[in-house]
N, C-alpha and C positions, 0 to 999 in steps of 0.2 A: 504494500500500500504506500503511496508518494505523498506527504507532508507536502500540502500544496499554500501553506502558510506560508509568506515572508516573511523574515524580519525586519522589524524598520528601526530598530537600536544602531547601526552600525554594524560596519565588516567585522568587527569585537564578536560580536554576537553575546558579551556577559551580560548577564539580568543580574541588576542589584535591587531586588525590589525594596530596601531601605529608599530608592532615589528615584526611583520609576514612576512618578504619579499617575501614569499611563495605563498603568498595569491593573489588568481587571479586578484581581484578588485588592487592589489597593484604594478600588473604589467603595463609600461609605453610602453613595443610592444603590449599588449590586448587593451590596451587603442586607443591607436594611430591606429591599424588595425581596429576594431570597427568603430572608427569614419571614417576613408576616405572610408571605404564601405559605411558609411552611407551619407555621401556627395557625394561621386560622383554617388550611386543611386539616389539622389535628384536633382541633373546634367537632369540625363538621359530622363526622361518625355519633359525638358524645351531643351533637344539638339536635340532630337527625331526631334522637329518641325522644326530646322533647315537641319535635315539630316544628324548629325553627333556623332559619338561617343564621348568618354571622351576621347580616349587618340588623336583621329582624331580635336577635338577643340584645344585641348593641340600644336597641331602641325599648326592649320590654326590662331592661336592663336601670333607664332612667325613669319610665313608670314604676320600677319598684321602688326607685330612690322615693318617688313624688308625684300624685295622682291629682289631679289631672296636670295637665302640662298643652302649652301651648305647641302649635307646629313649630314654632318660630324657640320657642325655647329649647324642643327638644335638638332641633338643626345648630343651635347653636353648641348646645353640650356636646352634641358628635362630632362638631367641624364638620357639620356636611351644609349642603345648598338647600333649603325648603324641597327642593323642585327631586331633588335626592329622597328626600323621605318621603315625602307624600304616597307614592308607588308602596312602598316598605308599611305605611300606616293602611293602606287598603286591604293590602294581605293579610297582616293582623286582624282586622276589624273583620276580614273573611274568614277567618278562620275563628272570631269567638274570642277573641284576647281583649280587646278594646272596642271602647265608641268613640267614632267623631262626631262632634255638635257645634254648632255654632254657638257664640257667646250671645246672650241677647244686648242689644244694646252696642256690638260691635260686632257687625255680621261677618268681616272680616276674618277674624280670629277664630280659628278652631279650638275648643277644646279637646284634648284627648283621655281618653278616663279608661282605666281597668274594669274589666267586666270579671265577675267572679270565678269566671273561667282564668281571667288571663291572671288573678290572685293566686288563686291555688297553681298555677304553674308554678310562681319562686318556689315555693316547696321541693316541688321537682329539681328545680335550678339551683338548687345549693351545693346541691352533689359536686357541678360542675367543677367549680376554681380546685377543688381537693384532687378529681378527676387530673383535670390539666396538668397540675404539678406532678402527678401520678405520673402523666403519660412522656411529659415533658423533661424528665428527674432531675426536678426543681423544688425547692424549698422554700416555703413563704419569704422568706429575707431573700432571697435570691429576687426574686419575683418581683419583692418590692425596691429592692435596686434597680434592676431593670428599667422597671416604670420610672422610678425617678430620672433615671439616665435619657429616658423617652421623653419625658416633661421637657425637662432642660431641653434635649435638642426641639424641641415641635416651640419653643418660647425662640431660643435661637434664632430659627427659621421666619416666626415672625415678627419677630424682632427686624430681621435681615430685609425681607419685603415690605416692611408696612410702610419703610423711608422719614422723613421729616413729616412734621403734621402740616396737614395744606391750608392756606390763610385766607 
């Protein structure tokens, strides 16, 4: 079989991947993409049983935090776009998890509320984080480093894009 790769370092041909920023292993988006496909497929099997997706626990995740919740509050706890959840809120509410209702007086605003279906599922849902670390062989302090290291970089980032405040 013919290694139909170039190099493009030099007739040297050495890899110092200390010096390399080029170098795939040395990238921190491959890195980080790699890994949450790789986690949230190990999600998937342990939410199957519950009946729900990753980004669908993600969302039944802040109604347990707090019932009811606005669309707008819940898009914002998950850094996603309204336009993101809405789809994700129809599923649920098809499926028996929740209600959407408009607010009176602000027809605008949806409220979104636990049905007692979609209550008795945490029950269900507790198992999981013990599960994960199970599958993951991860330790709570592990875990919670992680996330911290997560926070930091996702504050970082917007930190980095949000620029000077506009006047």
């Amino acid at each position: 079989m013919t290694d139909l790769s170039e190099d493009t370092r030099g007739s040297a041909g050495v890899k110092d991947p200390a010096t390399d920023d080029l170098l795939l292993e040395q990238q921190l988006c491959f890195a980080l993409t790699v890994a949450s496909r790789s986690v949230v497929g190990a999600y998937k099997p342990v939410l199957d049983k519950l009946g729900l997706t990753h980004p669908q626990y993600l969302v039944m995740l802040c109604l347990w935090e707090s019932s009811p919740r606005s669309v707008r509050d819940i898009s914002e706890a998950l850094a996603q776009e309204p336009a993101t959840i809405s789809p994700l809120l129809r599923r649920l509410e098809d499926a028996g998890f929740i209600t959407r209702q408009r607010i009176p007086g602000n027809e605008r605003t949806l409220a979104v509320r636990l049905t007692p279906r979609g209550t008795a599922l945490r029950q269900q849902a507790t198992e999981v984080p013990g599960t994960m670390m199970a599958r993951l062989g991860l330790t709570r302090e592990q875990v919670a480093q992680l996330h911290a290291s997560m926070m930091e970089l996702i504050a970082a980032t917007r930190a980095s894009t949000e620029g000077p405040p506009r006047r």
